[in-house]
PyMOL Python script that loads the backbone (N, CA, C, O; Angstrom):
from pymol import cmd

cmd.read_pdbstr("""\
ATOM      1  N   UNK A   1     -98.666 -82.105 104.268  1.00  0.00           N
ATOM      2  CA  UNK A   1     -97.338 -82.044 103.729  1.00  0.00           C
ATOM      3  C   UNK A   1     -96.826 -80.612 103.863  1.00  0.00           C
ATOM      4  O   UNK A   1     -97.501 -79.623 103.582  1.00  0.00           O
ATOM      5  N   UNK A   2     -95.250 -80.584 104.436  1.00  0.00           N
ATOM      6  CA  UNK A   2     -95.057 -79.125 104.674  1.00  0.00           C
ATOM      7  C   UNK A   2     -94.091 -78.887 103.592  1.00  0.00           C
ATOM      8  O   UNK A   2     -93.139 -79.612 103.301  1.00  0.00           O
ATOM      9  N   UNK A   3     -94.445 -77.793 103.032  1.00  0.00           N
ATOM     10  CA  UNK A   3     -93.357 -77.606 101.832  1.00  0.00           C
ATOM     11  C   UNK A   3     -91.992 -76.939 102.218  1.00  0.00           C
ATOM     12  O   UNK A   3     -92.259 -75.899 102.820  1.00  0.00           O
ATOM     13  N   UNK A   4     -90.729 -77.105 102.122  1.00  0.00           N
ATOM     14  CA  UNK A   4     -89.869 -76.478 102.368  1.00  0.00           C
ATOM     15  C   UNK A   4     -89.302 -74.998 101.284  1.00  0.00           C
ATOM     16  O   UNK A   4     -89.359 -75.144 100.063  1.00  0.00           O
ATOM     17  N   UNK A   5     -88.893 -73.930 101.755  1.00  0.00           N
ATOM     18  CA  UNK A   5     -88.481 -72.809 100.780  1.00  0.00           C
ATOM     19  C   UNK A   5     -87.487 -73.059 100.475  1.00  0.00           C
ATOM     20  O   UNK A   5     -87.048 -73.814 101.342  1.00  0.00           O
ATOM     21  N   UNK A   6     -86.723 -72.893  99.682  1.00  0.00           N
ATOM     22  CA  UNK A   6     -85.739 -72.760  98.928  1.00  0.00           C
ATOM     23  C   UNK A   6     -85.215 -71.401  99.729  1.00  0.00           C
ATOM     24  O   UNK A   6     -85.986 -70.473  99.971  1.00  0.00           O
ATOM     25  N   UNK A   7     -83.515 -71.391 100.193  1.00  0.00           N
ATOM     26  CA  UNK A   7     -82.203 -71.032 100.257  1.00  0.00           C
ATOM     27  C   UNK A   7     -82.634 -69.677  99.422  1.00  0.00           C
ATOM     28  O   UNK A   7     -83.313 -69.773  98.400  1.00  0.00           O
ATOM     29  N   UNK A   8     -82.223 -68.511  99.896  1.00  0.00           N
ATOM     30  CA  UNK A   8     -82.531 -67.307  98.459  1.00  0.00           C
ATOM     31  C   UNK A   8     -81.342 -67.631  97.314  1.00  0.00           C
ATOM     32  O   UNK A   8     -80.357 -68.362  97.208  1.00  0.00           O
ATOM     33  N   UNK A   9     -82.132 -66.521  96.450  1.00  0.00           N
ATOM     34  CA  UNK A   9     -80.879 -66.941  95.283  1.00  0.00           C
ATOM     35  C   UNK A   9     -79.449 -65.917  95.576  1.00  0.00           C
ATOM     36  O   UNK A   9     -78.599 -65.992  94.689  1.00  0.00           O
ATOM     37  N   UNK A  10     -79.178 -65.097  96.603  1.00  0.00           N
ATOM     38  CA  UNK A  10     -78.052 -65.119  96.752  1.00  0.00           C
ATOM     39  C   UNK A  10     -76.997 -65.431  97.571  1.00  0.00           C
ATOM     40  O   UNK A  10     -75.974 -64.837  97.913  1.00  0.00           O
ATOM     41  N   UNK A  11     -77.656 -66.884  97.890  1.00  0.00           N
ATOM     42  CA  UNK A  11     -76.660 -68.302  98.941  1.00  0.00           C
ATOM     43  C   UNK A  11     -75.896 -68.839  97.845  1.00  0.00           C
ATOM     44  O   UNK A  11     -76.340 -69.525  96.924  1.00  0.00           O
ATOM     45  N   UNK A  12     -74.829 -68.505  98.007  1.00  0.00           N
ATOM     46  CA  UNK A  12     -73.687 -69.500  97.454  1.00  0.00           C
ATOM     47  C   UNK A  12     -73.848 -71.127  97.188  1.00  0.00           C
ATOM     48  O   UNK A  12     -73.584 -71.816  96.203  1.00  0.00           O
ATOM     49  N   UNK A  13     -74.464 -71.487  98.658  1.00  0.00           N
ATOM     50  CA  UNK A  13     -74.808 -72.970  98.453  1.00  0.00           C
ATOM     51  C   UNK A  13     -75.812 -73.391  97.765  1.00  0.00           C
ATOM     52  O   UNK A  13     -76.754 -72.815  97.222  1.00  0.00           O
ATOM     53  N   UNK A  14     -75.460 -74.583  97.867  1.00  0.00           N
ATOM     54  CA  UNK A  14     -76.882 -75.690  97.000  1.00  0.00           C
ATOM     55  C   UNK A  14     -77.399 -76.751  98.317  1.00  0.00           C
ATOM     56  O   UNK A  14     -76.775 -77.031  99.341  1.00  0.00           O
ATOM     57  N   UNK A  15     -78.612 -77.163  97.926  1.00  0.00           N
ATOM     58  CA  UNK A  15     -79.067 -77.744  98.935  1.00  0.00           C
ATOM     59  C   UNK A  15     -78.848 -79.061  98.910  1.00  0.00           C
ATOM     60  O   UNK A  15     -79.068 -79.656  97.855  1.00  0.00           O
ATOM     61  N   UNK A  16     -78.401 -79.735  99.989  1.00  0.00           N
ATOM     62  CA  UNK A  16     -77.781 -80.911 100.528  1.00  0.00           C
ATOM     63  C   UNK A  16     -79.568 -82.205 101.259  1.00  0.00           C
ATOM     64  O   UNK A  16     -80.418 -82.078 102.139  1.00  0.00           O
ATOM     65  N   UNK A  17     -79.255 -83.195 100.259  1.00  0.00           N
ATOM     66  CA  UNK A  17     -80.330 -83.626 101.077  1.00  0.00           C
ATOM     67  C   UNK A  17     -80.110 -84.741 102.023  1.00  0.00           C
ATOM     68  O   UNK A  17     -79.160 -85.398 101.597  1.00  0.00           O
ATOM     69  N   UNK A  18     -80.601 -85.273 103.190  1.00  0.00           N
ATOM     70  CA  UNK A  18     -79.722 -85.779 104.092  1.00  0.00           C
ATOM     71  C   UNK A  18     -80.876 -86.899 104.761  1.00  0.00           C
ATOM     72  O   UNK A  18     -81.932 -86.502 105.252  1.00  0.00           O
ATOM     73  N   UNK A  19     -80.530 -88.207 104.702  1.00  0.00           N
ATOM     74  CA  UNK A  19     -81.859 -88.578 104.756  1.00  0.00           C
ATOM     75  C   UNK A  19     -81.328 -90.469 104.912  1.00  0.00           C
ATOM     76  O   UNK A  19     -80.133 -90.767 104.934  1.00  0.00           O
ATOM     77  N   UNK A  20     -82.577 -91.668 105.016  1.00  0.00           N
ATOM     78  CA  UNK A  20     -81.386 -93.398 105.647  1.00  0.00           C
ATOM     79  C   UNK A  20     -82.235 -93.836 104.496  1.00  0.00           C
ATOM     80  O   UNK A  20     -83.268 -93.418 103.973  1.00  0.00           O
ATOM     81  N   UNK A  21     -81.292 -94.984 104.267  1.00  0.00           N
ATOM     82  CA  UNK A  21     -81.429 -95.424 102.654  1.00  0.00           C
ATOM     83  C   UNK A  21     -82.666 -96.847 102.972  1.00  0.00           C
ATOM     84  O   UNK A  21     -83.420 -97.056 103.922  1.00  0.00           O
ATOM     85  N   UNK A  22     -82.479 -97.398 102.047  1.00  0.00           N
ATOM     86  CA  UNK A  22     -83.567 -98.548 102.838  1.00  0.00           C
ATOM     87  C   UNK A  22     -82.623 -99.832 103.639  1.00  0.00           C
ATOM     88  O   UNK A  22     -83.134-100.901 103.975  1.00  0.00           O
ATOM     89  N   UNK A  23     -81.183 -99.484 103.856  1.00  0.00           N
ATOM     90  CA  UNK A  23     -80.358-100.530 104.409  1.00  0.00           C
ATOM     91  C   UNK A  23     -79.855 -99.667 106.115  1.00  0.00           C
ATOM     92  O   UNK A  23     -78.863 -99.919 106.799  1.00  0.00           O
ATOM     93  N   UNK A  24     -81.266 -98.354 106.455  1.00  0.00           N
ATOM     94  CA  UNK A  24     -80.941 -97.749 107.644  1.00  0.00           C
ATOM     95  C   UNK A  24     -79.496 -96.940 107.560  1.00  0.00           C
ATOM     96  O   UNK A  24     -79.196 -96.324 108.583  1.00  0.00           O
ATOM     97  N   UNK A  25     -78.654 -96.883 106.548  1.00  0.00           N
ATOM     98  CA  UNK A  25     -77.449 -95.791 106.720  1.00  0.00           C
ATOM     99  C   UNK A  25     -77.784 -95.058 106.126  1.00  0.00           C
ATOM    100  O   UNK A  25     -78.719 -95.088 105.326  1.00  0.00           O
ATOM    101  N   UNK A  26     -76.874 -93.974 106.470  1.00  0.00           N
ATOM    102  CA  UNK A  26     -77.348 -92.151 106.339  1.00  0.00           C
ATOM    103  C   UNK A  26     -76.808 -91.784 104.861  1.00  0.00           C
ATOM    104  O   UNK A  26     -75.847 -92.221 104.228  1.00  0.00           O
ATOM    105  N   UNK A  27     -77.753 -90.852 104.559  1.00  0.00           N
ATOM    106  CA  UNK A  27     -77.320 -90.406 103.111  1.00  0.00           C
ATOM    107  C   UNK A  27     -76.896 -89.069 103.389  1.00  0.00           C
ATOM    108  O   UNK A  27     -77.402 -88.609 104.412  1.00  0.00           O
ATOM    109  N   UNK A  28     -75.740 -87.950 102.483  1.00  0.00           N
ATOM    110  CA  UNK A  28     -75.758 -86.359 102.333  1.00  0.00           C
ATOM    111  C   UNK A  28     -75.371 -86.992 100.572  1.00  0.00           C
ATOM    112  O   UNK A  28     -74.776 -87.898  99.987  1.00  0.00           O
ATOM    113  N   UNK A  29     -76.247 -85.694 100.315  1.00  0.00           N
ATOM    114  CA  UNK A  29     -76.267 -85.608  98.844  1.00  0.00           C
ATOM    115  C   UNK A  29     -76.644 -84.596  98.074  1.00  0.00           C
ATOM    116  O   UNK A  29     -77.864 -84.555  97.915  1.00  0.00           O
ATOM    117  N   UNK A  30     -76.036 -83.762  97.535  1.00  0.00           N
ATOM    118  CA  UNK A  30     -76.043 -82.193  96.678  1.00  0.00           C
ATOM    119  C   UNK A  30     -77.227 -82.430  95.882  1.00  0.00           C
ATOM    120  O   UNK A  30     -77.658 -83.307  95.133  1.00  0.00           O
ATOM    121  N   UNK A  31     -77.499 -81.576  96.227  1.00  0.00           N
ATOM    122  CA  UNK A  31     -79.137 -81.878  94.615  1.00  0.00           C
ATOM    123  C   UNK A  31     -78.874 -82.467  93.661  1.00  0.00           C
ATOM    124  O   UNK A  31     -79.457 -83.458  93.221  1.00  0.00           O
ATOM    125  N   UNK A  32     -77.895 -81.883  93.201  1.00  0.00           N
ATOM    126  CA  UNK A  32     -77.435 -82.561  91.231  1.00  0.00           C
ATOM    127  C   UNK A  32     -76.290 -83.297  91.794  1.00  0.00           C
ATOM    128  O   UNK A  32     -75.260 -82.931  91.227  1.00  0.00           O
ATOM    129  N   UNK A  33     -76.102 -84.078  92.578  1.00  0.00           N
ATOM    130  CA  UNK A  33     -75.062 -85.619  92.612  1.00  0.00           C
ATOM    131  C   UNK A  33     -73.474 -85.063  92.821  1.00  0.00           C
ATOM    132  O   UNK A  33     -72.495 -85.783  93.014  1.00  0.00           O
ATOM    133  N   UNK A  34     -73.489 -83.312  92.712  1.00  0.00           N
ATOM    134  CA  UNK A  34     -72.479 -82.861  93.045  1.00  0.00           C
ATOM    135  C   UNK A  34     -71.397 -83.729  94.123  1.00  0.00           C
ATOM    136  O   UNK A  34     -70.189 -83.760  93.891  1.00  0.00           O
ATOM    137  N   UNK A  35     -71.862 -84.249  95.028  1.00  0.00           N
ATOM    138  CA  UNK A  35     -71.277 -84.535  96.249  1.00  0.00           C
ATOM    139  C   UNK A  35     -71.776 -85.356  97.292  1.00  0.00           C
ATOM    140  O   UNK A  35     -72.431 -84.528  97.926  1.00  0.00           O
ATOM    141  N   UNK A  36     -71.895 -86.366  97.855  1.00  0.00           N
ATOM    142  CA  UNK A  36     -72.270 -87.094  98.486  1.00  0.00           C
ATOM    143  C   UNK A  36     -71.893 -88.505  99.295  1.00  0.00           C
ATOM    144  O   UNK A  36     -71.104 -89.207  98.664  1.00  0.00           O
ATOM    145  N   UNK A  37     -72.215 -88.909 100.267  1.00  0.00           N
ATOM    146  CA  UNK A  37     -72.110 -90.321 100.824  1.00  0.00           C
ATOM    147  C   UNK A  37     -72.361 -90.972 101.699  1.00  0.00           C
ATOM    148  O   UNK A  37     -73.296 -90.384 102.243  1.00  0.00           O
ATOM    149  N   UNK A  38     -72.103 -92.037 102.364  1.00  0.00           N
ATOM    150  CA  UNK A  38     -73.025 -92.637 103.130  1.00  0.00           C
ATOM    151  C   UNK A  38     -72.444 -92.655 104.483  1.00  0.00           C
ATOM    152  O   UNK A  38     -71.214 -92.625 104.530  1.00  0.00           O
ATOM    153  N   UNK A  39     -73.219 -92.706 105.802  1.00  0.00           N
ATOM    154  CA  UNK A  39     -72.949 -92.613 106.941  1.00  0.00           C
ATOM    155  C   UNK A  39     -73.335 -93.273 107.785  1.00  0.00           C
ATOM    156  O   UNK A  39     -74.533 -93.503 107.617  1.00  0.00           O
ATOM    157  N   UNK A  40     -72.748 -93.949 109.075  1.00  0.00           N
ATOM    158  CA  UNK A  40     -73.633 -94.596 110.109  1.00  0.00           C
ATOM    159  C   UNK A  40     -74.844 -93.946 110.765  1.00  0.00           C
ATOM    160  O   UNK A  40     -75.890 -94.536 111.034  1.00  0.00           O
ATOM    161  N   UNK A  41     -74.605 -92.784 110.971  1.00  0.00           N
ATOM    162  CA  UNK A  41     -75.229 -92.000 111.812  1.00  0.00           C
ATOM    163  C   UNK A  41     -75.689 -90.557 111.067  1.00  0.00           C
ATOM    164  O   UNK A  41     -75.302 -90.129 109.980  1.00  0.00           O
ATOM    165  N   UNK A  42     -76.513 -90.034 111.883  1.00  0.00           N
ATOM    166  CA  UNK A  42     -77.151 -88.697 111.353  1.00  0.00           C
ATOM    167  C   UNK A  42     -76.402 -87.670 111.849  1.00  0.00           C
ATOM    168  O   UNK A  42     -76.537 -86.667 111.149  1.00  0.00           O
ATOM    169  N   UNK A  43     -75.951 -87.576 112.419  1.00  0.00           N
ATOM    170  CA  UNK A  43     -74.933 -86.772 112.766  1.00  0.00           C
ATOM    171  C   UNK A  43     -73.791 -86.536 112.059  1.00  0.00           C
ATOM    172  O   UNK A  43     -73.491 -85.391 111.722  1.00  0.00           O
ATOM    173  N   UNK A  44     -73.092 -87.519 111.785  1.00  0.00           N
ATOM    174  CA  UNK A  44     -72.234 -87.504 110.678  1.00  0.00           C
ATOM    175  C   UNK A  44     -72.613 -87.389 109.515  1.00  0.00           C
ATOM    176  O   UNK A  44     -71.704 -86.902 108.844  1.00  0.00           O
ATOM    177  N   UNK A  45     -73.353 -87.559 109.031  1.00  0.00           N
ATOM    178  CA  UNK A  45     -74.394 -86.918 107.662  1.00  0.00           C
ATOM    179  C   UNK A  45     -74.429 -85.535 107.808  1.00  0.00           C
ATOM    180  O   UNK A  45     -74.137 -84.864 106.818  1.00  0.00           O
ATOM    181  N   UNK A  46     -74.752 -84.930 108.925  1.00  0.00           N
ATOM    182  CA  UNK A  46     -75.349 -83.698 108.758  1.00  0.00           C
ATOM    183  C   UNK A  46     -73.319 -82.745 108.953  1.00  0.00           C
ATOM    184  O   UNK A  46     -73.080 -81.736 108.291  1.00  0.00           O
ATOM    185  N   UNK A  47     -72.286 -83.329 109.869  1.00  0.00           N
ATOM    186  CA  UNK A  47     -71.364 -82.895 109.810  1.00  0.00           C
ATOM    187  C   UNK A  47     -70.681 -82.876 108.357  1.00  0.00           C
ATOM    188  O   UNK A  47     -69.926 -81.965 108.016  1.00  0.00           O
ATOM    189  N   UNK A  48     -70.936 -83.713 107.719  1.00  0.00           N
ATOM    190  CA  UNK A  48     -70.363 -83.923 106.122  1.00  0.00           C
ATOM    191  C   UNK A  48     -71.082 -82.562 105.223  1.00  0.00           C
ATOM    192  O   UNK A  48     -70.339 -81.912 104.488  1.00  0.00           O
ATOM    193  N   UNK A  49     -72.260 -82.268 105.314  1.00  0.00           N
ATOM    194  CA  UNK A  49     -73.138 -81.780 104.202  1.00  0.00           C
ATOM    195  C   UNK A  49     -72.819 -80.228 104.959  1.00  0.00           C
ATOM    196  O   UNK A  49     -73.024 -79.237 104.259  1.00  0.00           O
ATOM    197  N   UNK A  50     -72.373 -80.047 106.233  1.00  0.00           N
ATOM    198  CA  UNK A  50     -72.198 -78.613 106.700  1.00  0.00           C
ATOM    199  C   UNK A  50     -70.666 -78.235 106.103  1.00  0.00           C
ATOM    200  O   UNK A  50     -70.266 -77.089 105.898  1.00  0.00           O
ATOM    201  N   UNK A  51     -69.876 -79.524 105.865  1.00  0.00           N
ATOM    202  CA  UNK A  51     -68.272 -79.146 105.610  1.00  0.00           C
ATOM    203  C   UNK A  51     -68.933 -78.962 104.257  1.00  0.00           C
ATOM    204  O   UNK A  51     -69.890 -78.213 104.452  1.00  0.00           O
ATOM    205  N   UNK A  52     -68.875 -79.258 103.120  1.00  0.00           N
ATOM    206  CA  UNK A  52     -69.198 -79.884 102.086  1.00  0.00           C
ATOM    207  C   UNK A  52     -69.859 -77.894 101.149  1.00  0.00           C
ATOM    208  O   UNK A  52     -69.312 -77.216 100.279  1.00  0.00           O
ATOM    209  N   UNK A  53     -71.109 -77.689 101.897  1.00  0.00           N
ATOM    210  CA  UNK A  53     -71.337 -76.563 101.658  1.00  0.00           C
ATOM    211  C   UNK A  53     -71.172 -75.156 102.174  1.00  0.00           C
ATOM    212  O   UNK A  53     -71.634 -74.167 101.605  1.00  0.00           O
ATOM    213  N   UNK A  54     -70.628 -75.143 103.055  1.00  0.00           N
ATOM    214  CA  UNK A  54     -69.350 -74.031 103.378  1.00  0.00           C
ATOM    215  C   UNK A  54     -70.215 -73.883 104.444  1.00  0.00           C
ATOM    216  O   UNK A  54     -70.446 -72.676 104.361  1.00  0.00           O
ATOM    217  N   UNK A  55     -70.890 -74.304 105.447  1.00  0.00           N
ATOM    218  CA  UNK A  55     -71.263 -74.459 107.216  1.00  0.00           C
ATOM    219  C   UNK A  55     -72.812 -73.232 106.860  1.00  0.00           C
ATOM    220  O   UNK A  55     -73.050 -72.154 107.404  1.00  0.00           O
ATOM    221  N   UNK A  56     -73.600 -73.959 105.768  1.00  0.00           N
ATOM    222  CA  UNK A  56     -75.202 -73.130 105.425  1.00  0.00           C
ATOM    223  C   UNK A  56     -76.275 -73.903 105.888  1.00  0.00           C
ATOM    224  O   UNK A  56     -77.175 -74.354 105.179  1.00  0.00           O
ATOM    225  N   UNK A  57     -76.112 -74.091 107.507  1.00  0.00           N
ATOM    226  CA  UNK A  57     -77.335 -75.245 107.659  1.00  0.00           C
ATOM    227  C   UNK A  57     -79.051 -74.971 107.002  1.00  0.00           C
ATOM    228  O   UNK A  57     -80.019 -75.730 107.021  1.00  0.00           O
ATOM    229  N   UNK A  58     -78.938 -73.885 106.575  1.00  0.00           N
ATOM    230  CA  UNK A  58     -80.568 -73.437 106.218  1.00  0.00           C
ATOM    231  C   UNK A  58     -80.476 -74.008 104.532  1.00  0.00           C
ATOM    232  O   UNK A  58     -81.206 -73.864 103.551  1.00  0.00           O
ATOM    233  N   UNK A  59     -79.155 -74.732 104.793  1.00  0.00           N
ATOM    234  CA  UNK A  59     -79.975 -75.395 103.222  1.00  0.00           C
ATOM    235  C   UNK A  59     -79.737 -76.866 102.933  1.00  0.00           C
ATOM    236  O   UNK A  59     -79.515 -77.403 101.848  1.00  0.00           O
ATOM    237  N   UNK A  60     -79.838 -77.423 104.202  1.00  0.00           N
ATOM    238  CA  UNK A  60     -79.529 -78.717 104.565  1.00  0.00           C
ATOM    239  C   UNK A  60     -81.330 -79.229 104.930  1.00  0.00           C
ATOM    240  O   UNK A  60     -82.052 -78.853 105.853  1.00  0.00           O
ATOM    241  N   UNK A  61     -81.623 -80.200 103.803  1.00  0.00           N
ATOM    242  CA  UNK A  61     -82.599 -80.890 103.664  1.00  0.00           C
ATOM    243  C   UNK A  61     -82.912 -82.211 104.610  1.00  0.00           C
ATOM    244  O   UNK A  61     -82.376 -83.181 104.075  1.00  0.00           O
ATOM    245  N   UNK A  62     -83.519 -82.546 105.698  1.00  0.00           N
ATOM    246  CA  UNK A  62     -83.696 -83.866 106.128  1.00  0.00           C
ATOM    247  C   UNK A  62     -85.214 -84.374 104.986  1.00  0.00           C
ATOM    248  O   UNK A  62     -86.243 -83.698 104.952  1.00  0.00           O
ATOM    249  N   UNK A  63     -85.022 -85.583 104.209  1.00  0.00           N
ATOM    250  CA  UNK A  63     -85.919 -85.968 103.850  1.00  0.00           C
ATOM    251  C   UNK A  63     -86.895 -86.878 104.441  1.00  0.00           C
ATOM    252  O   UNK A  63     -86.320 -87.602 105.254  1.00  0.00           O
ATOM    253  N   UNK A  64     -88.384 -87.178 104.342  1.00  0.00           N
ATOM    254  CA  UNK A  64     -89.310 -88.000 105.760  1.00  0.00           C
ATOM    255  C   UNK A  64     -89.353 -89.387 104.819  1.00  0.00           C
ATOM    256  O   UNK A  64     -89.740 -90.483 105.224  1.00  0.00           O
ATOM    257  N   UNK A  65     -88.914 -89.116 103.595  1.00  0.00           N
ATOM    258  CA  UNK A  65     -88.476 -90.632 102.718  1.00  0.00           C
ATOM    259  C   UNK A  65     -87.275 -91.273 102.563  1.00  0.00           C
ATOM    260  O   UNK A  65     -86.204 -90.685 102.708  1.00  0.00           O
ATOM    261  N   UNK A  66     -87.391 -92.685 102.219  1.00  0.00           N
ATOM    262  CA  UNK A  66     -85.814 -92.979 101.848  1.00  0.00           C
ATOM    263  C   UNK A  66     -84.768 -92.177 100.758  1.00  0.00           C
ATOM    264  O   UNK A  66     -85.124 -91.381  99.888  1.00  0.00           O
ATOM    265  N   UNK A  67     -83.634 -92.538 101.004  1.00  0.00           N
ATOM    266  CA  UNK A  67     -83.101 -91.913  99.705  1.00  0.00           C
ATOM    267  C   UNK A  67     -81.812 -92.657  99.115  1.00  0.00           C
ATOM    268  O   UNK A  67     -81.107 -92.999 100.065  1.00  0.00           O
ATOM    269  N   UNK A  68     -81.221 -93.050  97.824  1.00  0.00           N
ATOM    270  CA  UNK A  68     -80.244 -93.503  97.890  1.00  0.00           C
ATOM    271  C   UNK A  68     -79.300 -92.666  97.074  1.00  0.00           C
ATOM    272  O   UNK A  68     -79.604 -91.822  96.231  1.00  0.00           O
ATOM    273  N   UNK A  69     -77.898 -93.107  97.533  1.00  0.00           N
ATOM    274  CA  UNK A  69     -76.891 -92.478  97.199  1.00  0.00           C
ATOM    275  C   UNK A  69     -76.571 -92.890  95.309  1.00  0.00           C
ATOM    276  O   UNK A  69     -76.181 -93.989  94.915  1.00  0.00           O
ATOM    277  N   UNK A  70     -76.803 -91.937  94.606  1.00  0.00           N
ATOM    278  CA  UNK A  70     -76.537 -91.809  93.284  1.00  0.00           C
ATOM    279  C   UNK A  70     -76.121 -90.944  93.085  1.00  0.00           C
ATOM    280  O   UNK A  70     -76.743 -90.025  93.618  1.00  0.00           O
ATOM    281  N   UNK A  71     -75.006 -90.536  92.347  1.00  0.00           N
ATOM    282  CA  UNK A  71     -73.849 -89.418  91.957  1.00  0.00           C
ATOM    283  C   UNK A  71     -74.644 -88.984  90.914  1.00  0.00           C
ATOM    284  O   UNK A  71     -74.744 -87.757  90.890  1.00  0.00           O
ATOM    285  N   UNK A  72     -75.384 -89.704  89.840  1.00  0.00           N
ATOM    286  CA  UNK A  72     -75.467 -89.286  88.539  1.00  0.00           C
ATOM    287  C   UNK A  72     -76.681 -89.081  88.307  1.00  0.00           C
ATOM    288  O   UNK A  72     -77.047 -89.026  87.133  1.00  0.00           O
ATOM    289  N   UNK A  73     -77.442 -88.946  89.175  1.00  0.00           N
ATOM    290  CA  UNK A  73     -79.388 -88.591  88.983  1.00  0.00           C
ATOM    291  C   UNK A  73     -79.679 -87.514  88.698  1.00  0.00           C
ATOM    292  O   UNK A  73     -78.675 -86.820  88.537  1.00  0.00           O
ATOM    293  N   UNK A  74     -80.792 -86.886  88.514  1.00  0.00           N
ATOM    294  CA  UNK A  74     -80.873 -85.669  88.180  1.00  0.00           C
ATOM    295  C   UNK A  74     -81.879 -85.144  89.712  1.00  0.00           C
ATOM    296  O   UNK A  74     -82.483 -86.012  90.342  1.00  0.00           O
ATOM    297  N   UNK A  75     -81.919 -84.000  90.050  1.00  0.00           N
ATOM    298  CA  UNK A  75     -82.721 -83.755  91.632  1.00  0.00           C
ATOM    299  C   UNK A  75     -83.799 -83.745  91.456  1.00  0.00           C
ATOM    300  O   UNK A  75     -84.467 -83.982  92.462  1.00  0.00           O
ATOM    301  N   UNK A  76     -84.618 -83.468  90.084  1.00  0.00           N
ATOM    302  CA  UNK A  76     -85.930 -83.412  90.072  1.00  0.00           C
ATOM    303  C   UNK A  76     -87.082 -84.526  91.332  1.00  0.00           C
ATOM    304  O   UNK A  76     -87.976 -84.139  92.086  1.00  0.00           O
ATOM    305  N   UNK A  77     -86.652 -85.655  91.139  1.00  0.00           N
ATOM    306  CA  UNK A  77     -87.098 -87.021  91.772  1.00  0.00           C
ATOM    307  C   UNK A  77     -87.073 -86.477  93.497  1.00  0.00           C
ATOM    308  O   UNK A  77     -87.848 -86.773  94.407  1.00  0.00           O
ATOM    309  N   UNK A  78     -86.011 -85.691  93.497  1.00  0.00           N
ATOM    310  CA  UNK A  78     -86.149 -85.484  95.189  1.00  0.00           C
ATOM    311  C   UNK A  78     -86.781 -83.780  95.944  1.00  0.00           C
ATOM    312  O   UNK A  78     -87.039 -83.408  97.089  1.00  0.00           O
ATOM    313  N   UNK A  79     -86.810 -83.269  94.875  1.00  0.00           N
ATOM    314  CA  UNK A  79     -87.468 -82.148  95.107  1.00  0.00           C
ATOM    315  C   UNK A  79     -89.016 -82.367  95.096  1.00  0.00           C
ATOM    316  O   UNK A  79     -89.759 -81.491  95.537  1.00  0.00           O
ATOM    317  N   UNK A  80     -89.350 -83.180  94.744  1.00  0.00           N
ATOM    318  CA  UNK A  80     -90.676 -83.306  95.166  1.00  0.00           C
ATOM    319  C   UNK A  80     -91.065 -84.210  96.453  1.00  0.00           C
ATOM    320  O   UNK A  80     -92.255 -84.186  96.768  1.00  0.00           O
ATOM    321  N   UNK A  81     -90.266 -84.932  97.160  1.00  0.00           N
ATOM    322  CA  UNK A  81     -90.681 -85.550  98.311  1.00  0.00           C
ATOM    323  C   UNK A  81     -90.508 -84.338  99.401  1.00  0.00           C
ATOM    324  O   UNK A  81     -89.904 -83.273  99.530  1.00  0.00           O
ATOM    325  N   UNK A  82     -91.554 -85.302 100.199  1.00  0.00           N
ATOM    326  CA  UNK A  82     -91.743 -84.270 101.469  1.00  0.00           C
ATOM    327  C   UNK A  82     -90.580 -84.359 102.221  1.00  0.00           C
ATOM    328  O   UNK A  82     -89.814 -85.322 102.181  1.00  0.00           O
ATOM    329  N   UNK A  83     -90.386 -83.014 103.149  1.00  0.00           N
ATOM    330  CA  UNK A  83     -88.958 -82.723 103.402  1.00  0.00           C
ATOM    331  C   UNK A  83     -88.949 -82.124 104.436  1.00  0.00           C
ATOM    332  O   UNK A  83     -89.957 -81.447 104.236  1.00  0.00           O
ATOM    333  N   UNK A  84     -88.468 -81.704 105.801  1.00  0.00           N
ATOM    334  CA  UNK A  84     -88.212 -80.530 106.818  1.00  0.00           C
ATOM    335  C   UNK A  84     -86.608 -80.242 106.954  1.00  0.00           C
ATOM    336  O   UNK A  84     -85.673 -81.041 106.887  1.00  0.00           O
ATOM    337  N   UNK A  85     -86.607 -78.966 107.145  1.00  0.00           N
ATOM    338  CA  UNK A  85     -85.218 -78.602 107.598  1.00  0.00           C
ATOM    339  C   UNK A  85     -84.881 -79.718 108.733  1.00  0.00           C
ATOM    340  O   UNK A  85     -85.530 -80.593 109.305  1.00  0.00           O
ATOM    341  N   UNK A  86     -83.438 -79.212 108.774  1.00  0.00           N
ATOM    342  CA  UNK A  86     -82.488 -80.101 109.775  1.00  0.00           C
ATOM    343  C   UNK A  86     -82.243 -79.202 110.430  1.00  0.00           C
ATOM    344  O   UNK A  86     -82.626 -79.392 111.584  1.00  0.00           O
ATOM    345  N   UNK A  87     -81.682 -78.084 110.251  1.00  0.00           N
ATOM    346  CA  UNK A  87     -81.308 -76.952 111.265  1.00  0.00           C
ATOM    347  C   UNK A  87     -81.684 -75.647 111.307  1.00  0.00           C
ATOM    348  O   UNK A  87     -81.270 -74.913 112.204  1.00  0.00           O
TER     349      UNK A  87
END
""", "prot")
cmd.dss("prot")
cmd.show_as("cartoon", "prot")
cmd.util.cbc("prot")
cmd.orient("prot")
């Protein structure tokens, strides 16, 4: 399992996690439910989560698990799955 670092603490952004739900469409989703939604494609996931956090791909999360789109979760649950950068 490769652990990903955390963004330093003086990035403006928050980390976006970007990842296909169990119905195969694409998720972007702010850690804390800030912002998010669903996509055909990974590409368009990853174009959403670059507008979204002001174009910081080093803090754009691809997750190697499913993920679903919930506004109101808390991030704990996804900070612990295994994860690699996207860009």
């Amino acid at each position: 399992m490769k652990l990903v670092e955390p963004p330093s603490c003086n990035s403006p952004s928050a980390i976006v996690f970007v990842g296909q739900n169990r119905r195969g469409q694409w998720v972007a989703q702010e850690q804390n439910g800030l912002y998010g939604g669903l996509f055909v494609n990974r590409a368009q996931a990853v174009k959403y989560a670059l507008f979204e956090n002001g174009h910081h791909p080093e803090t754009i999360v691809e997750l190697a698990r499913e993920i679903e789109l919930d506004m109101g979760r808390a991030a704990t649950s996804l900070e612990e799955a295994p994860a690699r950068r996207v860009a």
